[in-house]
N, C-alpha and C positions, 0 to 999 in steps of 0.2 A: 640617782641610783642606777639608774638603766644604763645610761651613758658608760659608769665605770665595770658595772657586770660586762659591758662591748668590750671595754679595754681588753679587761682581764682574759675574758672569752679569745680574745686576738691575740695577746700575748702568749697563751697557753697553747694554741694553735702555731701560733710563728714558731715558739721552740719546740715543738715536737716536731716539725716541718725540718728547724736548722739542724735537729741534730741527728734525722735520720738522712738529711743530704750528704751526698759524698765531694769531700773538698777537690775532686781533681776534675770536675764540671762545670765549675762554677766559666770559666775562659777557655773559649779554642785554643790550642798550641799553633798558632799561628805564626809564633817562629823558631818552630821547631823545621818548616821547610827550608830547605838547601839553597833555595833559589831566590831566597827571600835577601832585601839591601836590609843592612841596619843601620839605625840611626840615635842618635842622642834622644832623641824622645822615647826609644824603647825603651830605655832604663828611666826614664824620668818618673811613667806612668806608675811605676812600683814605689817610688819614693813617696806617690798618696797615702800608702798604707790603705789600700781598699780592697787589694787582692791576697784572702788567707787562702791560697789552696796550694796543695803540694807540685799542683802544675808551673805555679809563680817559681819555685823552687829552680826546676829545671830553666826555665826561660832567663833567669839572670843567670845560671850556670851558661847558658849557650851566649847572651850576650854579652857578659865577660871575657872570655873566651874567642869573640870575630870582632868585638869594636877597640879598635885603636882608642883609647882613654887615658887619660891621668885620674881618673874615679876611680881604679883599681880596688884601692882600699873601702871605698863609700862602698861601692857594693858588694863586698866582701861582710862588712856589716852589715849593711842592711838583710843580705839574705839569711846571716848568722839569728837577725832580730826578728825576721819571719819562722825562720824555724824554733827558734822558742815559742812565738805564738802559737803556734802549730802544734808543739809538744805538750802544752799547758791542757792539763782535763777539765779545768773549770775556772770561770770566772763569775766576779760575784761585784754584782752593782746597787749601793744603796741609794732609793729615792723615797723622794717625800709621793705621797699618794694623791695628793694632791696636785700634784706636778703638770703643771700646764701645757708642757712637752710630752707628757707623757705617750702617746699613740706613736709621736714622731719621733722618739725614741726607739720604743719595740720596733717599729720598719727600720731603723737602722741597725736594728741587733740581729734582724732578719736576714738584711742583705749582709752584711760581716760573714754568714756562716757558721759561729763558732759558738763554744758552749757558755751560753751568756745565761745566768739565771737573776734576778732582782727581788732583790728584798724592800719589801715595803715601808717606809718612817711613818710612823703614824703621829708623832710628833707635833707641835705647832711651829718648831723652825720655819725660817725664809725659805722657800723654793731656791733651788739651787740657779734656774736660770730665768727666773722672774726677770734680770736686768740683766742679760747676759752680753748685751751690748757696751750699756756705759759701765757698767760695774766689773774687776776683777772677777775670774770666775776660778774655781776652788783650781791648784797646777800652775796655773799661768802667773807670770810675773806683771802682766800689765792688763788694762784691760783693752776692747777694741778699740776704742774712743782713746787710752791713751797712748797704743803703738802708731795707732793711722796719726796722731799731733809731731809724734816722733816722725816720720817721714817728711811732714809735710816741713816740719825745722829741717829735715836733712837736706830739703829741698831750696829752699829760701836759707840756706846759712851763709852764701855769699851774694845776696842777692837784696838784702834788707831795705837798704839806699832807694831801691825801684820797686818796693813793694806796697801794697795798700793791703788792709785787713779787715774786710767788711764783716760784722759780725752781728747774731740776733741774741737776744736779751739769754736766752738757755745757753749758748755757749759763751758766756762772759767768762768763767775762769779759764775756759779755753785761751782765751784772747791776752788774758790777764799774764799769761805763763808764757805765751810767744809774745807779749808784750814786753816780759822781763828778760827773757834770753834776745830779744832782736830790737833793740829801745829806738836802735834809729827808722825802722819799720814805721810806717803811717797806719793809723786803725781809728775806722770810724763805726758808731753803731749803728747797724740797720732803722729806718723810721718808716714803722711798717704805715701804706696809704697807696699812695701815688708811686709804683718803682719806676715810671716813667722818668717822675719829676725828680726823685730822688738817684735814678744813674746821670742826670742828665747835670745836676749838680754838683754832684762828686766829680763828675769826669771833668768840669768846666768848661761843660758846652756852654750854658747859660753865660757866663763870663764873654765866650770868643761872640755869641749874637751882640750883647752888647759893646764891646769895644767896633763891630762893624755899623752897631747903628751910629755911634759916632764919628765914624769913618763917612757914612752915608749923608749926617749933619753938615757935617762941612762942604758937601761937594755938591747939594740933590739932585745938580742937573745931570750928573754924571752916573752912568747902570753900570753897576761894580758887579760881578760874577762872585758867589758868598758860598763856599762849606763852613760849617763849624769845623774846629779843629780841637777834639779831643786836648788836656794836656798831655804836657809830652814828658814829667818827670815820674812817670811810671811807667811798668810795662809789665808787672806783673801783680795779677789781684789775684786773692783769695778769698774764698768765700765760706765764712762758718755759720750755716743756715738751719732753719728748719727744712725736713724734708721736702715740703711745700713747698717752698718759698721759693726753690731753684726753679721751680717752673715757668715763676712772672722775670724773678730777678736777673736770672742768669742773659734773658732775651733782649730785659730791658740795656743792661748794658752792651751785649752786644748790638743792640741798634744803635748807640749813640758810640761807640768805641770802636764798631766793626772788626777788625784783625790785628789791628794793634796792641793788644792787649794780651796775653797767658793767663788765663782762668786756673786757678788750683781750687777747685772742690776741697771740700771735709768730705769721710766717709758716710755723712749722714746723708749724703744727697740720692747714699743707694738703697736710703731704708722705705722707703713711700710706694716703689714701684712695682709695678702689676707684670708687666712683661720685658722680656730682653729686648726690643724695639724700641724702647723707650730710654733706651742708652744713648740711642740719637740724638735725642736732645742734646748731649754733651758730649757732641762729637768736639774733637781736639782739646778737649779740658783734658787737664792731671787731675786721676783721683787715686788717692789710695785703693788698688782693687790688686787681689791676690791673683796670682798666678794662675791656679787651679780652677779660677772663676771665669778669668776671661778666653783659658782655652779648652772648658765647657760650652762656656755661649758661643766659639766659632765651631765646634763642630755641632753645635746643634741639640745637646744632649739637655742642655739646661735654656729651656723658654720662655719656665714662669722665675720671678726675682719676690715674688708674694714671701715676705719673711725671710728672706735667701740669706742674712748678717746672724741671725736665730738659730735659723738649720746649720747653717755653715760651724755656729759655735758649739753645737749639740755634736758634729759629725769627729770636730777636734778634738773636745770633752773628753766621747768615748775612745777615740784612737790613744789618746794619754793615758786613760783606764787600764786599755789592753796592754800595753807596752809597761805600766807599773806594774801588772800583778805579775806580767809573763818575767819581772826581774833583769828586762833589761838596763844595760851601764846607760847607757847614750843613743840616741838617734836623731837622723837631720829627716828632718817629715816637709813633704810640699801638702800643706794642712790647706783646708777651705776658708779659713781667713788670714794665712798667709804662712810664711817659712818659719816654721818649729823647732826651735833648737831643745831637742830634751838632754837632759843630765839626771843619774837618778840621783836624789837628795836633795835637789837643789828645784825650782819657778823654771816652767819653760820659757823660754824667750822668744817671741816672735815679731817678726819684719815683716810689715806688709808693703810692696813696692807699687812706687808711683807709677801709674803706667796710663798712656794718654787715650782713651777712648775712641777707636778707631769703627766710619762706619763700616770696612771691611769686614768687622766681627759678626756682623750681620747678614751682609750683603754676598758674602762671597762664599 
């Protein structure tokens, strides 16, 4: 009972805060200076839909206006789609009370700015984002788990012939559905133990020691110079894992495969992880990872990844909320779990793109 009196206490506090703030504070006008270069990222940052304030307004007026573009029309929109936001006196969000999210919600309704109130379900319905991962969540046409499968076929659709598709006992229908679209694809299931002995298998190291101890048989007086030698009818593995599991597994094969090999992650390999450092692990793998996320982690802004696939869907959620009550036709949103295609009436669409984990995101 304490805990949800906190809530509510916070919540009641956040909106008297948002709605006595003034929206033209929220961002310096930063390029509103003369002297300032623009760039393609100045427009891009407004296509998060994270900035309501009437200074946003002006700022794509000025950058429409100095940058040589073929987006003409995109931000013609887009600003069209902020100032409905803007104009709207109230918005209205129904959750269950129960809601697991719920605190990490009101801070998101906080920073938005806008006049956000919540009606409480008291209800025994499902939490809306109990599974906000693998499960469809209320807007979207797919869920996370199955636009990141979508990529990762985008990715291997000419590439079958040299693929392999390691996978653990949870994602079998995964495997099962890129099994049916790509049949000449190789897919073995993970055997959780030893991943030592199990990449060293797969890869057919075991095989190249023994054909040299054979080689060795026949000659002993002869000192032969011995690498294993990986096979060579792959070159590209995927790996559909438990979060965990990318920590032993991923290492193990690259100890026995070295750089041979192109790693493509599932997006579950970013659910486990405590901080953006720990992206190093999977330097040069392709993972499904949104745009919005990986050039947060290089400027620095995002350093903890604790729940980040969770928040990121709660931050999208709401951006879909606001954009439906304000009556917007259409918008293209660079969303927190990946590029948003809204249409009103219709499942937004989202693409999340493959993008190869660089330790510069880190480092520089």
């Amino acid at each position: 009972m304490k805990l949800r009196v906190n809530i509510v206490i916070t919540f009641i506090t956040a909106a008297i805060l948002a709605s006595c703030s003034s929206a033209t504070i929220n961002y310096p006008n930063e390029l509103s200076k003369s002297n300032k270069t623009f760039k393609e990222t100045d427009i891009n940052r407004y296509f998060r839909y994270q900035d309501f304030s009437g200074r946003s307004l002006e700022d794509l007026d000025t950058l429409n206006s100095r940058l040589q573009t073929n987006r003409t029309k995109e931000i013609k929109n887009l600003r069209s789609n902020i100032s409905k936001i803007l104009s709207k006196k109230q918005f209205t969000l129904t959750l269950k009370s129960s809601e697991i999210y719920s605190f990490e919600l009101m801070e998101l309704i906080y920073s938005f700015g806008l006049p956000i109130s919540i009606q409480w379900d008291q209800s025994d319905k499902k939490d809306i984002f109990q599974s906000s991962v693998t499960e469809k969540i209320s807007g979207f046409c797919s869920s996370i788990y199955g636009d990141a499968q979508k990529s990762i076929s985008k990715k291997i659709n000419n590439l079958q012939l040299s693929t392999l598709l390691i996978y653990s006992t949870r994602y079998e229908n995964i495997q099962k559905l890129l099994s049916k679209q790509f049949p000449e694809m190789q897919a073995m299931q993970f055997n959780e133990g030893d991943e030592q002995k199990f990449a060293s298998i797969v890869l057919g190291i075991n095989k190249s020691k023994e054909r040299f101890k054979k080689i060795v048989n026949l000659n002993p007086n002869q000192e032969l110079k011995f690498d294993p030698r990986p096979r060579g009818d792959i070159k590209n593995i995927v790996l559909l894992l438990e979060p965990d599991q990318y920590k032993s597994v991923l290492p193990a094969f690259r100890y026995h495969g070295g750089d041979k090999f192109q790693y493509i992650n599932f997006i579950s390999s970013l659910e486990n992880l405590d901080t953006a450092n720990q992206l190093l692990d999977f330097e040069n793998s392709l993972i499904p990872f949104p745009f919005y996320l990986s050039e947060k982690i290089q400027s620095k802004e995002i350093l903890s990844m604790e729940k980040i696939m969770q928040l990121s869907m709660l931050n999208d959620w709401l951006i879909l909320e606001i954009i439906k009550q304000a009556g917007i036709q259409n918008a293209k949103i660079s969303g927190m779990t990946g590029n948003l295609s809204y249409q009103r009436g219709s499942c937004t669409k989202r693409v999340i793109p493959m993008q190869r984990i660089r330790s510069t995101w880190l480092t520089s």
